[in-house]
C-alpha positions as CSV (number, residue, x, y, z in Angstrom):
1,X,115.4,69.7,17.6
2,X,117.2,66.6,18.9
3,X,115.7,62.8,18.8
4,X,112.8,63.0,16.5
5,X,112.6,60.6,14.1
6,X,111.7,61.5,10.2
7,X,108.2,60.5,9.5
8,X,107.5,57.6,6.1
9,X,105.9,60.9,5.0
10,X,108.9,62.9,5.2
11,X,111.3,60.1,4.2
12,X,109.1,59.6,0.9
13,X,109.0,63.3,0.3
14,X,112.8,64.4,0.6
15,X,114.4,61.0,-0.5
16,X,116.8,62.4,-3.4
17,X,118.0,65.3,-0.1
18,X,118.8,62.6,2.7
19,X,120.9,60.5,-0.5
20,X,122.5,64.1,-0.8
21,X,122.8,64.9,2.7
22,X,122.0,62.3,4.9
23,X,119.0,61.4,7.4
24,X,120.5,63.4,10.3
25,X,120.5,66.8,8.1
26,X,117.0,66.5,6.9
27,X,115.9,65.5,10.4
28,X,117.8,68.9,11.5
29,X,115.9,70.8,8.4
30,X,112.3,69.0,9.0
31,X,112.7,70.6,12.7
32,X,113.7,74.1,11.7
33,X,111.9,77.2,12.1
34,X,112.7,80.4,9.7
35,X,111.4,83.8,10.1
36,X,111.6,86.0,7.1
37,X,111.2,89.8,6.9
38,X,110.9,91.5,3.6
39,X,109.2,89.3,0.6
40,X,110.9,90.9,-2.0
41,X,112.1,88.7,-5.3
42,X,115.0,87.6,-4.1
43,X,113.6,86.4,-0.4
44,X,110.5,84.8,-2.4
45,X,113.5,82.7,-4.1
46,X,115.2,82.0,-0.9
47,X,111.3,81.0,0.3
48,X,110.7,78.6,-2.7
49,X,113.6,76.9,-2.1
50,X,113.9,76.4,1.9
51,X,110.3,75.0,2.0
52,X,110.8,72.6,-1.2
53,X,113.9,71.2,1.3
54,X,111.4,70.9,3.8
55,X,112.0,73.2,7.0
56,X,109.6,72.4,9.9
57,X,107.8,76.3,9.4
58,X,108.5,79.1,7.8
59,X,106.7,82.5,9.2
60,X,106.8,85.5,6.9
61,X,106.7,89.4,7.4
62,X,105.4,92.0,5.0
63,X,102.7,94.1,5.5
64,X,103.0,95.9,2.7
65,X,100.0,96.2,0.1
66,X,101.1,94.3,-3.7
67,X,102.8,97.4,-6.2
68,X,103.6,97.3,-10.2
69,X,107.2,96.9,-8.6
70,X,106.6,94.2,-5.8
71,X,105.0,92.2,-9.0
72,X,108.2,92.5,-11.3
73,X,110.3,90.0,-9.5
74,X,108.4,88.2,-7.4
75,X,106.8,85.8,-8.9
76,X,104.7,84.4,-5.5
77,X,102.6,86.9,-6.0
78,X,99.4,85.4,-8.2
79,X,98.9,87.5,-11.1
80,X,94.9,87.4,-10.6
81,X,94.5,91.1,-9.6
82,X,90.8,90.5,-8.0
83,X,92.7,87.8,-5.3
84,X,94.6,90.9,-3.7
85,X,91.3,92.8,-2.2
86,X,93.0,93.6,0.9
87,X,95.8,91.1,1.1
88,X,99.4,92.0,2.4
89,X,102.1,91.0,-0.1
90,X,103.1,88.4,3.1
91,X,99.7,87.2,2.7
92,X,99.9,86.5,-1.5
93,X,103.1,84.6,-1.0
94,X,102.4,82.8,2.2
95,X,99.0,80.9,-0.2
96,X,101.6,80.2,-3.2
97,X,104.5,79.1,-0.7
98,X,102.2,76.0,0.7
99,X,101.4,74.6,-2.8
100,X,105.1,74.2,-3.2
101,X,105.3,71.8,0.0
102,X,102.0,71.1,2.0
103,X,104.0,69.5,4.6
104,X,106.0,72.9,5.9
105,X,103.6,75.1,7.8
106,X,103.8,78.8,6.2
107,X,102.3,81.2,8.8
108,X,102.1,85.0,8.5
109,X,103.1,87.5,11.2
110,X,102.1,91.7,11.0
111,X,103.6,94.1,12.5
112,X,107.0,95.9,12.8
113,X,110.1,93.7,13.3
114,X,112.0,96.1,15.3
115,X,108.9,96.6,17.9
116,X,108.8,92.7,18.6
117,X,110.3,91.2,22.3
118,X,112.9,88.7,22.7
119,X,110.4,85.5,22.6
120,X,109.0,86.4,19.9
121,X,112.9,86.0,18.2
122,X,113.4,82.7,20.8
123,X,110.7,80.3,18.4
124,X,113.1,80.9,15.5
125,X,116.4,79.3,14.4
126,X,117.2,81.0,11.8
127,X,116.1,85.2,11.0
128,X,116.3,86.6,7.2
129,X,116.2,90.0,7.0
130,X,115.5,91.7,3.6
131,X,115.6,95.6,2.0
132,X,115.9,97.2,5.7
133,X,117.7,100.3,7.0
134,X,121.0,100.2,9.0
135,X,119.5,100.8,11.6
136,X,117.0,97.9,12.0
137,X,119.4,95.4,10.3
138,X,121.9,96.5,13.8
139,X,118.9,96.3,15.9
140,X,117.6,93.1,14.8
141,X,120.9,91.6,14.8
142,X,121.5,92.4,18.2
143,X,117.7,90.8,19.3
144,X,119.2,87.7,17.6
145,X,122.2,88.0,19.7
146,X,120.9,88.6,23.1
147,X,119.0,85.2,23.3
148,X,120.1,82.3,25.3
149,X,120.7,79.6,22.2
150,X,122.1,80.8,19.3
151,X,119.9,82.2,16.4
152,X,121.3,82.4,12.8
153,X,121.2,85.8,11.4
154,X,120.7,87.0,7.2
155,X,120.7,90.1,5.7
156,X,120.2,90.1,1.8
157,X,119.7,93.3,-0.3
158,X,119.0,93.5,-4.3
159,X,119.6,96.8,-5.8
160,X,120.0,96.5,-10.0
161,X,121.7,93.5,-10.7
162,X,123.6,93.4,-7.4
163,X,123.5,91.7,-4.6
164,X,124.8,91.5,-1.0
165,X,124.5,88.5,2.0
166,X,125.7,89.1,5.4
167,X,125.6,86.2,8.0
168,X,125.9,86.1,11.6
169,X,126.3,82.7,13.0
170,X,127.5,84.4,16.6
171,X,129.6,80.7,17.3
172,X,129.1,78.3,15.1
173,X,130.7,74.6,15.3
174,X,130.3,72.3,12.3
175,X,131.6,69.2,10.9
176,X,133.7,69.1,7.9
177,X,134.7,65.9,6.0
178,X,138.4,65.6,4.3
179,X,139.0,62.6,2.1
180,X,138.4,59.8,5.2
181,X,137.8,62.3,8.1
182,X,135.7,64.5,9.6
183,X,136.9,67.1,11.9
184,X,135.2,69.9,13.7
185,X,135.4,73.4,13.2
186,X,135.0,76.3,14.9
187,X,134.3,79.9,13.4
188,X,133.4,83.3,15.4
189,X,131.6,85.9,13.6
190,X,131.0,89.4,14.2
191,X,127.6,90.9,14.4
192,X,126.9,93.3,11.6
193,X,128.0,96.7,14.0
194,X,130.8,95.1,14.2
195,X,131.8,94.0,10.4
196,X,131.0,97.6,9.3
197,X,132.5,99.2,12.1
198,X,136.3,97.7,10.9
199,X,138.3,100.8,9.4
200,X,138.1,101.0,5.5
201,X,141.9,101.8,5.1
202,X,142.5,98.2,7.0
203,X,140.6,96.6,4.2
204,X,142.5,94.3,1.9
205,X,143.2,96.6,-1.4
206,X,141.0,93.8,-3.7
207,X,138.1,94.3,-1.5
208,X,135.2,94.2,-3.2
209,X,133.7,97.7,-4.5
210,X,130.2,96.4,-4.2
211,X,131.1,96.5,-0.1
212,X,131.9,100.2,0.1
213,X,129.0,101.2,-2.8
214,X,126.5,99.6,-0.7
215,X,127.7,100.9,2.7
216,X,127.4,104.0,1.1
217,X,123.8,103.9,0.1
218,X,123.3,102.7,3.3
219,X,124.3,105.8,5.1
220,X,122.8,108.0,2.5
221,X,119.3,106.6,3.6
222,X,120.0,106.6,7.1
223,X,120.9,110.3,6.8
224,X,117.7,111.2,4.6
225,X,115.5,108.7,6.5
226,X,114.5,107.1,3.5
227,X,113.5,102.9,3.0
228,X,115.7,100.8,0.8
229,X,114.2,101.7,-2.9
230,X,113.4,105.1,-1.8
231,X,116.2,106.9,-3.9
232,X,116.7,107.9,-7.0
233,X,118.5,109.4,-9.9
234,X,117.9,112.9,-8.7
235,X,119.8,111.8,-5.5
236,X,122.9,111.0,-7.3
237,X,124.9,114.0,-7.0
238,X,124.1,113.8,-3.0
239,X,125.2,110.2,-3.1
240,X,128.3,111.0,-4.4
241,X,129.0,114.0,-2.4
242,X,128.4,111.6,1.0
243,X,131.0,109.2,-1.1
244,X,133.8,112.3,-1.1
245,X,133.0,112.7,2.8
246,X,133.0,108.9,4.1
247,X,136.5,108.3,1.6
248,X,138.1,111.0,2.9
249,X,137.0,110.3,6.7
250,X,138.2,106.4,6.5
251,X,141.7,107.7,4.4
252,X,140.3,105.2,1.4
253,X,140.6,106.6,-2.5
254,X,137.5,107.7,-3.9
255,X,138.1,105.3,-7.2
256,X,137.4,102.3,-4.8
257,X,133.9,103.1,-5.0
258,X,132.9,104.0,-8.5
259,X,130.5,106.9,-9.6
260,X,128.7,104.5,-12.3
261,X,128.4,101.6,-9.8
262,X,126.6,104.1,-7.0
263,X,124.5,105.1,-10.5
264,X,123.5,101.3,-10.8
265,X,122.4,100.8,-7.3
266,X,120.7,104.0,-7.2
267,X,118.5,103.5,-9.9
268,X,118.2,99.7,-8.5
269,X,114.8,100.1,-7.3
270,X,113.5,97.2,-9.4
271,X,115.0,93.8,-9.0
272,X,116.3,91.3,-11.7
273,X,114.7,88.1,-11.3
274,X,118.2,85.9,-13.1
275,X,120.0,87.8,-9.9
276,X,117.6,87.4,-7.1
277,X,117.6,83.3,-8.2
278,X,121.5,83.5,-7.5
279,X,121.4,85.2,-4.6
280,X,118.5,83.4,-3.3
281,X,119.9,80.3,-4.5
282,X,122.9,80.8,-2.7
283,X,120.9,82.1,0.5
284,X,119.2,79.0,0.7
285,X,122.4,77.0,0.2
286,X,123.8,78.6,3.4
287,X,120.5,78.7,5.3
288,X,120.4,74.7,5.2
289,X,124.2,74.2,6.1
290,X,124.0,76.2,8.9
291,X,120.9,74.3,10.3
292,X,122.2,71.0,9.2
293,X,125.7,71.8,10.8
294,X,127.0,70.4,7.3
295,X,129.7,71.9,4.8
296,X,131.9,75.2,5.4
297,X,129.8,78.2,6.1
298,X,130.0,81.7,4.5
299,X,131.6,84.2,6.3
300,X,130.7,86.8,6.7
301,X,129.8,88.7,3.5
302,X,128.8,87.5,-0.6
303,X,128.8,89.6,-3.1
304,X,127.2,89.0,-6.5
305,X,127.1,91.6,-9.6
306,X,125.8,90.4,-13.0
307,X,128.4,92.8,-15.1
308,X,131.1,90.8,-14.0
309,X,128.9,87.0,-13.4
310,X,131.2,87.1,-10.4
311,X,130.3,86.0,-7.0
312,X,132.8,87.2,-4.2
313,X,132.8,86.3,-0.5
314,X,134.9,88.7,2.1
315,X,135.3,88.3,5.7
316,X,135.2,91.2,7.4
317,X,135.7,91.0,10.8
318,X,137.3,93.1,13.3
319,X,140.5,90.1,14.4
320,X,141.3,90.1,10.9
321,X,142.5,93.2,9.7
């Protein structure tokens, strides 16, 4: 990514980003390769907006064929029903992602994540992971993690009108300005085993509820082998009853995680496009500082939920608590 100059082209293009953010950071960005797995409303946000600031590629994964629900957020999928005669949702919002910026290459992958080797992983600086299990969210974490140069690592869910980002920047070094100065910084974050693997009762009291609710939903699927968006209403009672179990097991009270939040996020199957812009929005935000080495990173978890219009970032790692 080092020594390449930004093209006229480029410098035209993204002038009002390099007065932003300099030359250096859009060179970084213009160099950049994404992968993103899951093209669900708020990843097609997160899409818009990376290739608009002008990464180098962006590949995308999604095999999945277009549904009444994949259309009620994600608004890269063309509404002309006779252009999706066997087209994967990848596919629709790979043709509507290169309109937005003919200069980033959009490029479509199929398969299954989780069955891909290391090199396919080593092209990529940056993974975004989107409505997986637990499982494959640990598994490609850890692919991420056993490369030899360091690959930035998203997970982003979007049940009801909540939202959750986790980042895994392994060690990440970047500079940050004070008034005159700029000093570097040095953070150390825990893969996602690790985060969720910290005791509940060590938790700060004023954790976020959204944390517990969603690790809750989390398990729920694992344990029925369901997808994300697989559950229901009818599964509430269940959900709740895992809830009793898990509280008891980490010594937490059961009002930390409320009954009508688990309600929300089990019935969250569609999205709400004002929330996915946020979290996409804020995705993209921390997707371009981490490649451009620029401004304080998040770490390690956001939380968003419209009731409240409050967003919330925790770090949950095992050193701290």
């Amino acid at each position: 990514m080092e020594g390449e100059e930004l093209t006229e082209q480029e410098t035209a293009l993204y002038d009002r980003q390099i007065r932003v953010w300099g030359a250096d950071a859009q060179r970084r960005l213009t160099k950049s390769h994404i992968l993103v797995y899951g093209m669900k409303g708020t990843v097609a946000e997160f899409c818009k907006n990376i290739v608009l600031a002008g990464v180098g590629s962006l590949t995308l994964v999604d095999d999945r064929a277009v549904t009444e629900e994949s259309l009620s957020a994600n608004f890269l999928i063309p509404p002309d029903e006779e252009s999706y005669a066997g087209k994967t949702i990848a596919e629709l919002c790979c043709s509507s992602l290169k309109e937005f910026n003919p200069m980033v290459r959009v490029l479509v992958e199929k398969g299954d994540l989780s069955g891909f080797d290391a090199n396919f992983f080593d092209k990529f600086d940056v993974v975004v992971v989107s409505c997986c299990t637990i499982t494959t969210k640990k598994l490609l974490n850890e692919k991420c993690r056993k490369l030899s140069k360091r690959v930035a690592f998203y997970a982003v869910d979007c049940r009801d009108s909540c939202g959750e980002i986790f980042v895994d920047l392994q060690k990440y070094i970047y500079a940050k300005k004070k008034k005159d100065e700029t000093t570097e910084c040095e953070l150390q974050y825990p893969s996602f085993q690790e985060a969720i693997s910290v005791p509940w009762r060590t938790l700060p009291r004023k954790m976020s509820k959204l944390y517990f609710a969603m690790r809750v939903i989390e398990r729920f699927e694992e344990a029925e082998g369901r997808n994300p968006s697989e559950i229901c209403i009818e599964d509430l009672p269940a959900v709740i009853s895992l809830k009793k179990e898990i509280c008891e097991a980490q010594s937490l009270n059961e009002a930390h995680i409320p009954n009508a939040l688990l309600e929300r996020l089990v019935m969250g199957r569609r999205e709400f496009p004002p929330v996915c812009a946020i979290i996409g929005g804020i995705l993209g935000q921390e997707v371009i500082k981490a490649i451009s080495g620029k401004g304080d990173p998040l770490k390690n978890f956001f939380f968003f939920d419209a009731m409240d219009g409050k967003g919330i970032i925790e770090d949950i790692s095992p050193t701290n608590h």
